[in-house]
C-alpha positions, 0 to 999 in steps of 0.5 A: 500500500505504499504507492497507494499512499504516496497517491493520495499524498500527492493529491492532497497537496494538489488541493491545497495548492488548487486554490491559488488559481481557482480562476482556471480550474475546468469546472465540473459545475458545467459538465455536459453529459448525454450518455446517462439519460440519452439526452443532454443534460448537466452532469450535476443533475444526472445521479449516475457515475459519468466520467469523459475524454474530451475530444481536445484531449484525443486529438492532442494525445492521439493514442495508439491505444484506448488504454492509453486514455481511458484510465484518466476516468476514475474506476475505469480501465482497459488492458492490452490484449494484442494490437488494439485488441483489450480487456476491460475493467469497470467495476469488475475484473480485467475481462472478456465477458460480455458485461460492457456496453459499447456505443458510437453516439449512443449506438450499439456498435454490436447487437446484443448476443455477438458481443465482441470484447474488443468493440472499441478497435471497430471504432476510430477512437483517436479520431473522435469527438470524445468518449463518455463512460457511465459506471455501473449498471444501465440498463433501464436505458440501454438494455442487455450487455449494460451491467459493468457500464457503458462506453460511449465514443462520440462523432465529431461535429463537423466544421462551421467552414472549411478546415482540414489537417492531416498528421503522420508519426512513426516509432519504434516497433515499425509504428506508422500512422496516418491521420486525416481529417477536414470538412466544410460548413454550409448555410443549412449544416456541414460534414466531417470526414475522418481516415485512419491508417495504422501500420506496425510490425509489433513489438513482439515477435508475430503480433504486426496489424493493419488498420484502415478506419473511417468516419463521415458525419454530415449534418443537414438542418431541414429547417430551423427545428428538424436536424438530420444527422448522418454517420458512416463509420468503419473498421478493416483489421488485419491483425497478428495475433498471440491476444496477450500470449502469455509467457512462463516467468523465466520468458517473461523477464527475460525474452518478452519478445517470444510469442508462444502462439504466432499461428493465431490471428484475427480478421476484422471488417465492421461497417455502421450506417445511421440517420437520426431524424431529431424535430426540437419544438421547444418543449417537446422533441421527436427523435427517430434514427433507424440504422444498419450495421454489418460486422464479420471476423475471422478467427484462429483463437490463441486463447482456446488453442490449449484446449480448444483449437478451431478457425471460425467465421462469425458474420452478424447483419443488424437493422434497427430503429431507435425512436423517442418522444421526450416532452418537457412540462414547465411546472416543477421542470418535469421531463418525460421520455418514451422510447423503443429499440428495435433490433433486427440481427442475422448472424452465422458461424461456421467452424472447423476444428484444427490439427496444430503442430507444436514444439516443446511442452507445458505452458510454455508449448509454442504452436507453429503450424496448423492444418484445417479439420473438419467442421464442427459447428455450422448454423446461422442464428437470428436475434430479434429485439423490441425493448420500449422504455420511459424515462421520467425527472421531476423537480420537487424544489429549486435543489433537488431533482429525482429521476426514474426509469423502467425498460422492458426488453423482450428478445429471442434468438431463432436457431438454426443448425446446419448440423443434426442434433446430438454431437459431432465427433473429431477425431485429430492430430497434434504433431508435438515434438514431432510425435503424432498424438491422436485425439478425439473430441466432441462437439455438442449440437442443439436442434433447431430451436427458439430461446427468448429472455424478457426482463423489466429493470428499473432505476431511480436516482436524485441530485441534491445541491447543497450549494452552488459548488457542491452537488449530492447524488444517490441512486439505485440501478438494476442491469442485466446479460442475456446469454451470447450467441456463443453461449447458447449454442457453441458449448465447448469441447467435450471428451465423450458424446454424452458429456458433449450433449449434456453441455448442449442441453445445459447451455440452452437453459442458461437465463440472464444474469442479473445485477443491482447497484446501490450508489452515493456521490457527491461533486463539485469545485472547493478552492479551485479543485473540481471534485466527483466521489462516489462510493457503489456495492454492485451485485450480480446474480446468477452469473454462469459458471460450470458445475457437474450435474449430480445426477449424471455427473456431466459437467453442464454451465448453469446460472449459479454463481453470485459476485459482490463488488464494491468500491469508492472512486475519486476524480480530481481537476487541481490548477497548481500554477499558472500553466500547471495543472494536475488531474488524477483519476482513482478507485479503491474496490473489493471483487469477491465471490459471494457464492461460486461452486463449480466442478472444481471446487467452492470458492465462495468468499474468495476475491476474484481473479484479474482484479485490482483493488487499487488503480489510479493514473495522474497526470501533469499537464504544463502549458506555458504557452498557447504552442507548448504542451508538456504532460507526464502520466503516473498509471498505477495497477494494483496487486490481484490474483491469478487465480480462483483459489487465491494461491498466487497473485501478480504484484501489480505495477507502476508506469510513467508515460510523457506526452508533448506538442510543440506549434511551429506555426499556427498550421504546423505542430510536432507531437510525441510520446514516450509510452513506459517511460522507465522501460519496466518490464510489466503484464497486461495481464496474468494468470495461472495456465491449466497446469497452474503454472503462473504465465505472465503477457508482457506489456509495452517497453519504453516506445518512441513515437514522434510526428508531425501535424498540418491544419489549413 
């Protein structure tokens, strides 16, 4: 708890130096946020935890990944897994699972059921106008998928006349980027274009990508009420990839570089479409935005090549509408919102197994060749959704505002399965060590069928000022997850016909897990320090987890597990001198499991894996001039551990990143970065392999990026 300490040391005497220049603080107190209600509202009315990237601060900073900014919000953060590929903890553990919701100007970037944990890659995150993350659960307005928070990357808005800039940077590790932008204004509105292309060799060995992303947005206003706002947004990814690839400790300090499974690799296309119809008559607001999206990717796994190898081609089709009806109400400055989400999505997969050739054994087994087996799961798969909502807020005196929500989600998937009920069995080679080991699998296969979920989560909350500069909040909120596609209908591997259909069966009775959060804030600006602290409990309730059947004694999933997770995060704004500001962003949490047996063992009261208690970042931004930047960052993971068990635990680390701009003439400026600054030797992530041999995924060394930018 050291660091921990030396943290909060330094922040306290930020805020007793904040109140010498109290002038220049960015105020909390006209925060603007329009994820945690669906509409533009001032943050000190919204009770939810809200925390944002400016738009400034991206372009500034351009990251060549979203670690690199998200942990500037307090109890969020995001772990590289290979490329732009992550893991995600908000409110719960480091994971891939699917308890996030990912939006593009409050879009779903994916249907519910073929969730992608690495959604903010099918963004153009450097190239946005900003990025809101909502904390907790939501989804009395967002629906499934919304239970650790919602990440919302906003658009930028187009120009009011004629602009573009364009930047290429290079670095270490054979980084090239290209970043262009420009639009132009009109009488009735204007565009923006934006175009990202991204090259690398990775730093380590078989981990190189290619990047093409786009977004165009054009507004047009019809007249002086009705705007209709189009977006264009796509994603080409062809990527290399051990995901994060762990190494054994001897490796990990000493050949970082080796990749243990450079057979792997990912290939991307995501494309979204939308038009928003938005008529403002004063009081009232009709807003009406139908949209499409189309998503496919490739997939030889790394992280199921141990146990479960196989190259899939997922594709999934949506077409939506999003339609609301908001109506304002001048006595007690009532609001009243009512909406539907309608979501349409054909999906299909079709999956091979595959025969690999290693070398070398244990958890340090590298994978160097495969060969294509034969075909274990091929259906196609239909998720439709209808989910109305109401969203009221009333304000009962000049300081207090309260609001509630309910939703209702009905969705169902429509199955059908290309292959006949019952299993399919493979028999493979895995050529190790030159050796040819047979093996035999079985692979679990449903019949055609329909599975359809419906729940009701509310939510209520209120805002309280006590002052002008201090500004109360509490809430209840409820979330939920409907099983994913996957889920339901691709169990995993099995090593006998029974036990695979056990799985089958198993999966098609999974329900939504549950979840409930209690929390209290409060926020605002005292001596010149803007302030948000907000303390939560967050339950989740019948999450899945597997447990042998104690009749037939087949390991099944089920929906048996319960998690605790409770915490206090903490953001801070403090001008120390003029042109020095610090801004810091920390959360303390507890993840435990309340009750989780599985077939293994019972691990009720334990802590959860891959869960920090600590994490914070602090950075420290100088401005003496209007063309000098300087910024120098301090992330902090705490401690976790690697297992169910609670046997061993990853120490956690320190990094420090130096950020920089320069204005050689108002047009053109020179940018960089130096990302782990000390060049400490870190992991993304850990954890213990099947053999329970702790495996480590080494982080980024010290990286030089360097580039240039124009405007005109």
């Amino acid at each position: 708890m050291g660091v921990e300490r030396h943290v909060l040391a330094l922040l306290s005497a930020a805020c007793a130096a904040g109140s010498a220049i109290a002038a220049d603080a960015e105020s909390i107190l006209e925060e603007v946020t329009v994820t945690a209600t669906r509409e533009a509202a001032r943050l000190v009315e919204t009770p939810a935890s809200v925390g944002s990237v400016k738009g400034a601060d991206l372009a500034a900073d351009k990251p060549s990944h979203p670690a690199q900014v998200l942990s500037q919000i307090p109890g969020a953060a995001v772990a590289v897994t290979n490329g732009e590929g992550h893991t995600t903890a908000i409110r719960q553990p480091f994971t891939t699972a699917p308890v996030y919701l990912f939006l593009e100007d409050g879009i779903p970037s994916r249907s519910t059921g073929f969730f992608n944990h690495n959604a903010l890659y099918e963004i153009n995150v450097p190239q946005a106008g900003g990025i809101e993350v909502n904390r907790g659960p939501s989804s009395a307005l967002y629906g499934s998928d919304a239970i650790g928070g919602v990440v919302n990357v906003l658009t930028r808005t187009p120009p009011t006349k004629l602009e573009a800039q364009a930047s290429v940077e290079i670095g270490e590790h054979g980084w090239k980027r290209a970043l262009v932008g420009g639009g132009n204004g009109y009488e009735n509105g204007g565009w923006r274009g934006d175009l990202n292309l991204t090259k690398t060799d990775g730093w380590r060995d078989d981990t190189g990508y290619d990047r093409k992303s786009g977004t165009l947005r054009w507004d047009h206003f019809v007249d002086d009420s009705t705007l209709l706002k189009t977006v264009l947004g796509f994603s080409e990814i062809d990527q290399e990839t051990g995901a994060n690839s762990p190494l054994i400790r001897g490796d990990y300090k000493h050949d970082p570089t080796r990749n243990y499974l450079p057979i792997a690799f990912r290939k991307v296309s995501a494309l979204r479409l939308s038009t928003s119809y938005e008529r403002d008559m004063g009081d009232s607001l009709l807003s009406i935005t139908p949209y499409v999206r189309d998503n496919s990717m490739d997939l030889l796994a790394s992280f199921a090549l141990r146990f479960d190898p196989s190259l899939a081609k997922t594709e999934n089709r949506s077409y939506g509408l999003m339609a609301k009806w908001r109506q304002d109400f001048v006595p007690l400055r009532a609001r009243l919102i009512a909406g539907v989400d309608l979501d349409v999505s054909p999906g299909e997969r079709r999956e091979n197994r595959i025969d690999a050739t290693t070398r070398g054994s244990g958890a340090s087994e590298e994978f160097i060749a495969y060969r294509v087996g034969p075909r274990i799961y091929d259906y196609d798969v239909e998720y439709r959704g209808i989910s109305p909502y109401l969203h009221g807020e009333i304000s009962p005196t000049e300081r207090l505002r309260l609001t509630a929500g309910l939703r209702y989600d009905d969705m169902r998937f429509d199955f059908d399965n290309g292959i006949a009920a019952g299993a399919v069995r493979t028999d493979t080679v895995v050529t190790r060590n030159g050796a040819s080991i047979r093996t035999t699998s079985f692979y679990g296969q449903a019949a055609n069928t329909t599975v359809s979920f419906r729940r009701a989560t509310p939510k209520l909350g209120a805002t309280y000022a006590l002052g002008a500069e201090t500004h109360l909040f509490a809430s209840y909120n409820q979330g939920f997850r409907a099983p994913s596609e996957s889920q339901l209908f691709r169990p995993s591997r099995a090593n006998s016909h029974a036990a695979a259909v056990a799985l089958a069966q198993s999966a098609l009775e999974l329900d939504a897990i549950k979840a409930e959060q209690y929390e209290l804030g409060v926020r605002g600006v005292a001596a010149g320090v803007s302030y948000d602290l907000v303390a939560y409990e967050l339950t989740k309730r019948d999450d899945i987890v597997s447990q042998r059947d104690p009749v037939t004694t087949q390991t099944i999933t089920t929906n048996a597990g319960k998690t605790r997770h409770r915490g206090v995060e903490l953001g801070l704004g403090a001008p120390l001198v003029r042109g020095l500001r610090l801004d810091a962003a920390l959360s303390y949490a507890k993840h435990e499991f309340v009750d989780w047996v599985t077939d293994r063992a019972d691990f009720g009261g334990n802590e959860q894996p891959s869960a920090p208690r600590f994490m914070s970042n602090a950075r420290l931004t100088w401005t003496p001039t209007d063309a000098l930047r300087a910024q120098v960052e301090w992330v902090r993971i705490g401690s976790y551990w690697l297992d169910d068990a609670n046997t061993v635990k990853y120490g956690g680390h320190n990094l420090f990143n130096l950020r920089g701009n320069y204005a050689l003439t108002p047009k053109v400026s020179l940018f960089g970065s130096v990302n782990n600054l000390t060049d400490r030797r870190y992991a993304d992530s850990a954890q213990l392999s099947s053999n329970s041999t702790p495996a480590y995924s080494p982080g980024l060394p010290r990286t030089v990026i360097a580039g240039v930018e124009a405007k005109w």
